[in-house]
ZABA-259516 format. One record per residue: residue in three letters; residue number from 1; z, y, x of N, C-alpha, C in turn. Coordinates in steps of 0.2 Angstrom, whole numbers. Layout:
residu:num:nup:nnorth:neast:caup:canorth:caeast:cup:cnorth:ceast
Ala:NUM:Z:Y:X:Z:Y:X:Z:Y:X
...
This chain:
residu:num:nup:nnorth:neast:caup:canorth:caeast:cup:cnorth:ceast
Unk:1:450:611:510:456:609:514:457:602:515
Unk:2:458:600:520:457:593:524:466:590:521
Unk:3:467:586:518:475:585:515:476:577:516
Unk:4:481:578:519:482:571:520:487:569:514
Unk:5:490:565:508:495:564:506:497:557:507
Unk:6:503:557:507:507:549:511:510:545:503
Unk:7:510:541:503:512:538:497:508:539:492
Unk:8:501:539:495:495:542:491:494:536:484
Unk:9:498:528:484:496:524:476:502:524:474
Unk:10:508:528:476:513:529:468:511:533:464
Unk:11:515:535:460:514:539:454:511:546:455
Unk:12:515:549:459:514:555:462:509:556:466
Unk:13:508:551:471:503:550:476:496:550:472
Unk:14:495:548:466:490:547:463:489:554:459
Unk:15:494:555:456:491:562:453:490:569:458
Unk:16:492:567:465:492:573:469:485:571:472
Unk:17:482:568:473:475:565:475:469:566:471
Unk:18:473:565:462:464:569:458:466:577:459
Unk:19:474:581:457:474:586:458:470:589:466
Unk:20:472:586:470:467:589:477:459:590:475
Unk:21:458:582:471:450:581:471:448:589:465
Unk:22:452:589:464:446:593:456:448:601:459
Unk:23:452:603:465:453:608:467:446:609:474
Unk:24:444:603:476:439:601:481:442:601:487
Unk:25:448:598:489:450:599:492:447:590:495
Unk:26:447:590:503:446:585:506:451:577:506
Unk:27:454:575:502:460:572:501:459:566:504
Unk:28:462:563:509:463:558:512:470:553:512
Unk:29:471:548:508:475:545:502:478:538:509
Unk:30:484:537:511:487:534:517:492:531:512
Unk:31:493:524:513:499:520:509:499:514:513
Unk:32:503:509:510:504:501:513:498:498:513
Unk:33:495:501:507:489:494:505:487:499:502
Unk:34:479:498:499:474:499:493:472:507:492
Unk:35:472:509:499:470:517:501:466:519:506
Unk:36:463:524:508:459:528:512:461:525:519
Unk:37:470:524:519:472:522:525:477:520:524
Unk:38:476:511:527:483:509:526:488:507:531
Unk:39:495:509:531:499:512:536:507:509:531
Unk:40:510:510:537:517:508:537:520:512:539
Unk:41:523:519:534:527:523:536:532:525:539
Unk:42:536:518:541:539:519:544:538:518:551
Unk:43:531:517:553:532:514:561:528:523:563
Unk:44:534:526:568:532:533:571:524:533:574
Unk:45:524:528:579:518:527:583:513:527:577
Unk:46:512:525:572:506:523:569:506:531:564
Unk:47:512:533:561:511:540:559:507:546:563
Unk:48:510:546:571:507:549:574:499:548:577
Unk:49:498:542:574:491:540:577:485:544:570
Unk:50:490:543:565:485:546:560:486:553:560
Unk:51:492:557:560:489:564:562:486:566:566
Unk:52:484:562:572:480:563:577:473:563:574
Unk:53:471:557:570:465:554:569:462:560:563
Unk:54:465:559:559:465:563:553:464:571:555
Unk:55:469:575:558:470:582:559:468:585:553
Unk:56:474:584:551:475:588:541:474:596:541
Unk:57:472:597:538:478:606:537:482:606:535
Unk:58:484:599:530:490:599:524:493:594:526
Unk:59:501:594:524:501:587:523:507:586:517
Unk:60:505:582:513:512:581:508:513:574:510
Unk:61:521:573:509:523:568:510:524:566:501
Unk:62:523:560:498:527:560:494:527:551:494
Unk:63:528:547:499:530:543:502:540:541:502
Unk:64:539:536:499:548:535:498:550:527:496
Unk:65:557:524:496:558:521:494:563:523:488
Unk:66:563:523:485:565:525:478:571:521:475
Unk:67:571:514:477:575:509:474:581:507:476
Unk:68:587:511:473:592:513:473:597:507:477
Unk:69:596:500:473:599:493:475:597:493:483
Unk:70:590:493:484:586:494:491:591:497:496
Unk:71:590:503:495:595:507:499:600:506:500
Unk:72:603:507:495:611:500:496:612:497:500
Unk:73:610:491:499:607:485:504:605:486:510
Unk:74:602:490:511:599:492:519:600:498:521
Unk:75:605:502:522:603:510:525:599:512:529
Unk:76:598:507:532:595:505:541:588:508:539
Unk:77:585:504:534:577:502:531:576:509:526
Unk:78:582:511:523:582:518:517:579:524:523
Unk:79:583:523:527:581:529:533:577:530:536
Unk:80:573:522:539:569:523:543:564:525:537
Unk:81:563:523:533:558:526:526:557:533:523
Unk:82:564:535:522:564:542:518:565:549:523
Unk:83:568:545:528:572:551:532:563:552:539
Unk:84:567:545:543:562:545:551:555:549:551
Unk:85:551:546:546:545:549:546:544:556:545
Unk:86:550:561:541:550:567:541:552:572:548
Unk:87:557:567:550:555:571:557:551:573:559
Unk:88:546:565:561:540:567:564:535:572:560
Unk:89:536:574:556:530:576:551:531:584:551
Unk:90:538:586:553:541:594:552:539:595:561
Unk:91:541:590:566:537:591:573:529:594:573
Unk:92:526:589:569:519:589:569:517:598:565
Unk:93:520:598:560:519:605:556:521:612:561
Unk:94:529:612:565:528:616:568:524:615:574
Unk:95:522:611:577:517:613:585:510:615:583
Unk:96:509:613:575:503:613:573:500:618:569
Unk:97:508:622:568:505:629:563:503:627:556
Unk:98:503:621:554:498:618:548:504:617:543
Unk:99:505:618:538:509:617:531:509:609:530
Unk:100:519:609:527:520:601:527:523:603:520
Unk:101:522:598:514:528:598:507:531:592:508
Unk:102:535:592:508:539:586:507:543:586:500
Unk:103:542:579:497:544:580:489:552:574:492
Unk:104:556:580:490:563:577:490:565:574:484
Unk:105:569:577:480:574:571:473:579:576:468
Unk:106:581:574:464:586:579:462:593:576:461
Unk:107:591:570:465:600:566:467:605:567:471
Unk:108:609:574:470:612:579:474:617:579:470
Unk:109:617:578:463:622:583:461:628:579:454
Unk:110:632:579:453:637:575:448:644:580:446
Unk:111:647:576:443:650:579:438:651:587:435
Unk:112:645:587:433:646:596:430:642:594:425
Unk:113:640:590:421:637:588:414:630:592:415
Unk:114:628:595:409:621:597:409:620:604:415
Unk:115:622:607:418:624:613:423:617:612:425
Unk:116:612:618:426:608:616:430:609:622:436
Unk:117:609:618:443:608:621:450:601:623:452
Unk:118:603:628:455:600:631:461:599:629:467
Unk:119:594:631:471:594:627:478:599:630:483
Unk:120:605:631:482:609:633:486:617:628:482
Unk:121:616:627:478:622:623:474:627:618:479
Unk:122:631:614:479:635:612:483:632:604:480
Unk:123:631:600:484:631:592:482:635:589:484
Unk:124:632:581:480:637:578:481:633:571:480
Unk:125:636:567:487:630:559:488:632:554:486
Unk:126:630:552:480:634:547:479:631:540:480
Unk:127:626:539:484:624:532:488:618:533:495
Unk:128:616:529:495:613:527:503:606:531:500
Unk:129:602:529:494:597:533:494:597:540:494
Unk:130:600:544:490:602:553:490:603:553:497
Unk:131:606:548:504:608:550:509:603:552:514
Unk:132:597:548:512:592:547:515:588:553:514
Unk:133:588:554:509:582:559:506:586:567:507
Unk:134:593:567:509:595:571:510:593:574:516
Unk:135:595:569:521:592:569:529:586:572:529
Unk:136:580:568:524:576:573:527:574:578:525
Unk:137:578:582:518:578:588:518:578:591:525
Unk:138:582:590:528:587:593:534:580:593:539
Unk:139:579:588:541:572:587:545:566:591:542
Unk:140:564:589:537:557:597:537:560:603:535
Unk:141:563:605:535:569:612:535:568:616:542
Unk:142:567:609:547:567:612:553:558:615:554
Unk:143:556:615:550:548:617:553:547:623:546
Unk:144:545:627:550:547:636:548:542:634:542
Unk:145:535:629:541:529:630:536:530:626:532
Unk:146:537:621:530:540:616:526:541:620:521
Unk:147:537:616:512:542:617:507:544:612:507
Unk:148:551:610:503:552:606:501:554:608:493
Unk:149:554:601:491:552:601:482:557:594:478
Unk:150:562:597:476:568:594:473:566:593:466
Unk:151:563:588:466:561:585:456:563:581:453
Unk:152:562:578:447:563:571:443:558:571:441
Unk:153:552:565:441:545:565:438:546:558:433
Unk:154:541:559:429:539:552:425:532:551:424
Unk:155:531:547:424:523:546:420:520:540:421
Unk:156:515:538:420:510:531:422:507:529:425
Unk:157:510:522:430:505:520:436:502:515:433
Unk:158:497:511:436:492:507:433:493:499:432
Unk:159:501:497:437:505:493:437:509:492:432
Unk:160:509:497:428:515:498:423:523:497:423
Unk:161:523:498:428:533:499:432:532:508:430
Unk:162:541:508:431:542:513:430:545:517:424
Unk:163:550:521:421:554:524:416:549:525:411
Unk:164:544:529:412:539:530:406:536:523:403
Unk:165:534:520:407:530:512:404:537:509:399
Unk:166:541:508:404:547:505:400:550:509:393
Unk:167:549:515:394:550:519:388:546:516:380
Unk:168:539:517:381:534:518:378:533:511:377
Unk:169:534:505:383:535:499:379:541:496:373
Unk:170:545:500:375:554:499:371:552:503:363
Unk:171:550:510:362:548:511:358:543:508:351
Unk:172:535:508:355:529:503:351:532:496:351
Unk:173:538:493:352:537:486:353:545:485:347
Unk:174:548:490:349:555:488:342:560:485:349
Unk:175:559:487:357:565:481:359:571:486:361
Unk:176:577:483:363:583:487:360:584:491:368
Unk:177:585:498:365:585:502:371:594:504:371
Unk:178:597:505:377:603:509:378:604:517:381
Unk:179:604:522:377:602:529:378:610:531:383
Unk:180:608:533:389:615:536:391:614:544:390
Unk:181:620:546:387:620:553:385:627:559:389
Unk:182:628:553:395:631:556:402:626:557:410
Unk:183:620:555:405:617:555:413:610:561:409
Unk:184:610:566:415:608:574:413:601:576:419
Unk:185:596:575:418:592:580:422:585:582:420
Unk:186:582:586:422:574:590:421:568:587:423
Unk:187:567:582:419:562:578:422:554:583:419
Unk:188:548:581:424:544:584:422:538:578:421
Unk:189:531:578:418:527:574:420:524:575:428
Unk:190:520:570:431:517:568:437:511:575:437
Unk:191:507:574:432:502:580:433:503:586:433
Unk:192:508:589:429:512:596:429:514:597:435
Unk:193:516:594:440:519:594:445:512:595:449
Unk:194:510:591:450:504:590:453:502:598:455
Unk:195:499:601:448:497:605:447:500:612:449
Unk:196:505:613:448:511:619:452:511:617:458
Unk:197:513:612:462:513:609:470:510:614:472
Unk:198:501:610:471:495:616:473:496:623:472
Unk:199:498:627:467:500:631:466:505:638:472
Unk:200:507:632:473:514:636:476:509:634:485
Unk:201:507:630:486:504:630:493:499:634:492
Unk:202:496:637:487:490:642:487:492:648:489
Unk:203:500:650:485:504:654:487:510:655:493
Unk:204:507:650:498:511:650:503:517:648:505
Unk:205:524:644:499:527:644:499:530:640:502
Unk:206:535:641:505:539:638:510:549:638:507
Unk:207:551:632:513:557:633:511:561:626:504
Unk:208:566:628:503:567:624:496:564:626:490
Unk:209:561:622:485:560:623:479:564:618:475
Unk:210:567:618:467:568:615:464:558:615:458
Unk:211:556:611:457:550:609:454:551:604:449
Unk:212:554:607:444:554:602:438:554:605:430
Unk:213:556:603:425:557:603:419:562:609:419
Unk:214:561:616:414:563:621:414:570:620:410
Unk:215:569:614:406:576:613:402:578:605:404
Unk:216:587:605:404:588:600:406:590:596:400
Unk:217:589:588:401:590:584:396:596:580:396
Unk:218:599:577:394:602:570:394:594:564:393
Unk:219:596:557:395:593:552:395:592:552:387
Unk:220:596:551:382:595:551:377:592:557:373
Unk:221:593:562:376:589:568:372:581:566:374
Unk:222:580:565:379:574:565:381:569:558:379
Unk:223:573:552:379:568:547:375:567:548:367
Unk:224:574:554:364:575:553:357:568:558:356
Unk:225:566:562:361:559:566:360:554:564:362
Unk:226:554:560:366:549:556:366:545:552:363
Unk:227:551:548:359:549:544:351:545:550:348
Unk:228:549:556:345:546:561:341:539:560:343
Unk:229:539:563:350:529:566:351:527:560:349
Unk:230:528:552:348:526:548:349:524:545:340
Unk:231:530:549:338:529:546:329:531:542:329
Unk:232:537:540:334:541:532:332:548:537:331
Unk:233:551:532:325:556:534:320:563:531:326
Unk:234:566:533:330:570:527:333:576:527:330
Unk:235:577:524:327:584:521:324:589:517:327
Unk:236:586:513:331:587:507:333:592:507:339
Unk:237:591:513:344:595:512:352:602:512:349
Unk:238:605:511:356:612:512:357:613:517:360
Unk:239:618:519:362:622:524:367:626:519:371
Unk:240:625:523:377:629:520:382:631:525:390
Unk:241:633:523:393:635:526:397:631:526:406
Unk:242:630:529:409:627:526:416:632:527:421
Unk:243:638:526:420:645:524:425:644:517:424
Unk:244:641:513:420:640:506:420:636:502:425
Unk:245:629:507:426:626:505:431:627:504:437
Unk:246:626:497:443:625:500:449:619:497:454
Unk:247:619:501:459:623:505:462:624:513:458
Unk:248:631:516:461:633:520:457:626:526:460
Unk:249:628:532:453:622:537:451:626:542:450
Unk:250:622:547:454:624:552:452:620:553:447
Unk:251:625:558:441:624:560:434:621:566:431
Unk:252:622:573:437:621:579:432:615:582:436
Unk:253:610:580:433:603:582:440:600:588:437
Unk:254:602:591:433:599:597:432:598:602:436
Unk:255:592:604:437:589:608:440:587:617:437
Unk:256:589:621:441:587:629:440:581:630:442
Unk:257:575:630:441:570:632:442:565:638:441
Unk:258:573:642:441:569:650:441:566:653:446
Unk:259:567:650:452:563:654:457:559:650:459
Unk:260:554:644:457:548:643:456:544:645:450
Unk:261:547:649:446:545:650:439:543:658:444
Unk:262:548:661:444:544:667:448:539:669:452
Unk:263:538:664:456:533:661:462:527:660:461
Unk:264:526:657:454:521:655:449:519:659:446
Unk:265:523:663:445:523:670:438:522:665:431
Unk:266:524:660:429:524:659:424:531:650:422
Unk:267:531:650:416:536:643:411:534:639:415
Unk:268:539:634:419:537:627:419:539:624:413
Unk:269:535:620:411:536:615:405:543:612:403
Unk:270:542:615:396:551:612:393:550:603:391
Unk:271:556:602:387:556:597:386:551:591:383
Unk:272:550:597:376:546:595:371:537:594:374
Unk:273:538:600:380:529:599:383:529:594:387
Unk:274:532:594:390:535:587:393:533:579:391
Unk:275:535:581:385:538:573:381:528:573:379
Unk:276:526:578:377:520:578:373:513:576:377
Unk:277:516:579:387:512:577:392:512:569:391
Unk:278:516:568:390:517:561:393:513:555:387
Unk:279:516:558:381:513:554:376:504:553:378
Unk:280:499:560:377:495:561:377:492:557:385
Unk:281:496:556:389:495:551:394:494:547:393
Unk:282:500:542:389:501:536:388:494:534:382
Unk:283:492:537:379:484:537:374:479:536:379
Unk:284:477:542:385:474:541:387:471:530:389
Unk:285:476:530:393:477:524:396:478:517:392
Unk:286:477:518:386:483:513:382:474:510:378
């Protein structure tokens, strides 16, 4: 199957790229720089030249600007980014009959502590980025062959940015970490995902998914597991709060995941498999 995916050198973009390859699927990898095809997702004319060019059967977006401050700062530039090119992308899906994923966020949700939601839950936006990626929910929602796929992912890019890099350095190095143990959600690894994504387009699925972590975490449950897979003793962090941080964060991001566990017919990865994905990652590459 001929697959385009967009945001083909972030984190995701990169594990959705071998996942294709080792399924043999035809993957053709679209980003700013350093790809199959470099492109500036924001500009529509050029989007559409490459659905033209390319004529995918797939297409996943998993293209975004993720940086919270960013989007703050610009809503303008948040939109034209996370939101604009979905439109076009759910037009091209329905005239085209051809399947689109769009990987949305799980930046929806606050004040209910570890609660985890369903894809019908009530939200609540608490900046310019969750707005943006809201909207395009709304936009490939409009194209009857759209999933969309509400996650929190971690893992390693090659640049070493990132929650897992920064984890795993804070930990092997001894430097001083602050655990917030009010900020809640289901994070999974990049591969695991990867690896369902596929799964659930093989099974046709359309619609909203939640695609993440079967059990929800706090920030500090989940670095303090981390350490464990990793054999570091952590003594050392703090506790703190992420009402500290800004721009302000929504907090309670847990996800229900039971009706992609159905769909699968099987457990998405708890915490502990989670935390053990990522370590045996971090070995890999290290």
């Amino acid at each position: 199957m001929r697959t385009l995916i967009l945001g083909s050198t972030g984190l995701l973009g990169r594990a959705l790229c071998h996942e294709a390859e080792q399924r043999g699927f035809a993957a053709i990898g679209a980003a700013r720089s350093g790809t199959d095809v470099n492109i500036d997702i924001g500009n529509n004319d050029d989007l559409a030249q490459l659905l033209q060019n390319v004529s995918p059967e797939l297409v996943i977006n998993a293209a975004a600007n993720v940086d919270l401050a960013a989007c703050e700062a610009d809503p303008a530039a948040a939109f034209r980014i996370n939101a604009c090119p979905v439109e076009l992308l759910a037009r091209w899906s329905q005239m085209q009959g051809k399947p689109l994923v769009h990987i949305s966020t799980d930046q929806f949700f606050d004040g209910d502590g570890d609660a985890k939601h369903d894809e019908n839950a009530n939200i609540t936006l608490c900046n310019e980025y969750a707005r943006s990626k809201y909207a395009a929910e709304a936009f490939a929602l409009t194209a009857p062959m759209a999933l969309v796929l509400r996650t929190s992912l971690a893992g390693f890019h090659p640049d070493g940015r990132g929650f897992a890099h920064w984890v795993m350095d804070a930990l092997h190095n001894h430097k001083p970490l602050t655990l917030f143990d009010d900020f809640f959600g289901s994070t999974i690894d990049a591969p695991a995902f990867a690896i369902a994504l596929f799964d659930l387009v093989a099974l046709e699925a359309k619609g909203r998914l939640n695609l993440a972590s079967r059990e929800v975490s706090s920030k500090k449950q989940f670095i303090h597991a981390l350490a464990q897979a990793a054999g570091v003793t952590l003594d050392w962090a703090q506790t703190g709060s992420v009402a500290t941080l800004k721009p302000c964060r929504a907090r309670s991001l847990g996800l229900d995941v039971g009706k992609a566990e159905t769909l699968l017919g099987r457990a998405l990865p708890d915490r502990k498999e989670v935390c053990a994905a990522l370590i045996a990652q971090w070995r890999d590459i290290s």
